[in-house]
N, C-alpha and C positions, 0 to 999 in steps of 0.2 A: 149128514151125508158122509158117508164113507170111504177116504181114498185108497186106492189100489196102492202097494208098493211103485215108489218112481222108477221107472225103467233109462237107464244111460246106456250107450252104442260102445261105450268103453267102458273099463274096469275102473276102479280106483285106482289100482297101481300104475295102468297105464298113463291116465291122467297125472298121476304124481310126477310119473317118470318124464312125460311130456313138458310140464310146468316146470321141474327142477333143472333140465333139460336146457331150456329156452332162456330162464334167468341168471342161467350160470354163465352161458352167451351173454346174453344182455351185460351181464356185471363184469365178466373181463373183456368188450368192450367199452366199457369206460374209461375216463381218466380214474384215477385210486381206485380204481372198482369199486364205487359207491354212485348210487345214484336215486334221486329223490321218488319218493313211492308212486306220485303219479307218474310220472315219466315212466316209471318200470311196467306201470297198467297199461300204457298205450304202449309201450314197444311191443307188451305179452301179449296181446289183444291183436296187433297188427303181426307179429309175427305166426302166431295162431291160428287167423282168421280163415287157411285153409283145411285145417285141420278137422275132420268133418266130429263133430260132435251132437247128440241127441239126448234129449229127456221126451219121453213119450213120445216117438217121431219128432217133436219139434225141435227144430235148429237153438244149440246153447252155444256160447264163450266157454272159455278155459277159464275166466274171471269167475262165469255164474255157477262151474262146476266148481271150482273152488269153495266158493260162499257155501253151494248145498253139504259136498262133503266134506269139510276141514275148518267152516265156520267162518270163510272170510281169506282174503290173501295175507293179510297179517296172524290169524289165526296157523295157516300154511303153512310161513316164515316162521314162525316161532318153535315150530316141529321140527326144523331142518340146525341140522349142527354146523355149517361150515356159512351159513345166511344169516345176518341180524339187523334187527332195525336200531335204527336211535332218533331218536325223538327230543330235537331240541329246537326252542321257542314257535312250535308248532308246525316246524319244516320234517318229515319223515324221511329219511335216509336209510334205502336198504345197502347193504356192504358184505362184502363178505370176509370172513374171518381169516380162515386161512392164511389170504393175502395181506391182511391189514395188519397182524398180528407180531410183534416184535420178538425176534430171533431171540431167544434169551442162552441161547449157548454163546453168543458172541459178548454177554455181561461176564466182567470183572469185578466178583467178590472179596474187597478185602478187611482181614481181619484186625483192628487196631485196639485188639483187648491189653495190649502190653502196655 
């Protein structure tokens, strides 16, 4: 059986822009701007939900576009330069960098080779 190319109502960019869009809300409101991956699933999924989305006329998530074109939501995240996950003792935390990321102009370098 042979399938036709999948038909989407939006582009890939759009979806991207929509997806980066809504997590970037999502992460700066949180505390540290970090927050654990399911949690970011259901806020993106409920924040989305009106956003009319198709694969062959049939009604999709921002979740199931993601999976088909970028391999997954952590597949997604790991494309984007200012989003990262960490993965420790099997709790997933997406965070974002920018914010997280320590001032390294305000470090004092000194030299005690004398």
């Amino acid at each position: 059986m042979v399938h036709k190319n999948y038909k989407w109502n939006i582009s890939k960019e759009e979806g991207r822009k929509i997806a980066i869009d809504t997590i970037n809300e999502i992460l700066t409101e949180q505390k540290n701007n970090s927050i654990e991956l399911n949690e970011l699933i259901f806020l993106l999924l409920n924040r989305t939900n009106k956003v009319q989305i198709t694969n062959n006329k049939k009604k999709k998530n921002i979740v199931n576009f993601l999976k088909v074109n970028f391999g997954g939501i952590r597949g997604f995240i790991d494309e984007l330069n200012n989003i990262d996950l960490l993965d420790e003792k099997g709790k997933v935390t997406v965070y974002n960098i920018d914010i997280n990321i320590i001032n390294l102009n305000d470090w004092v370098f000194i030299d005690d080779s004398d």
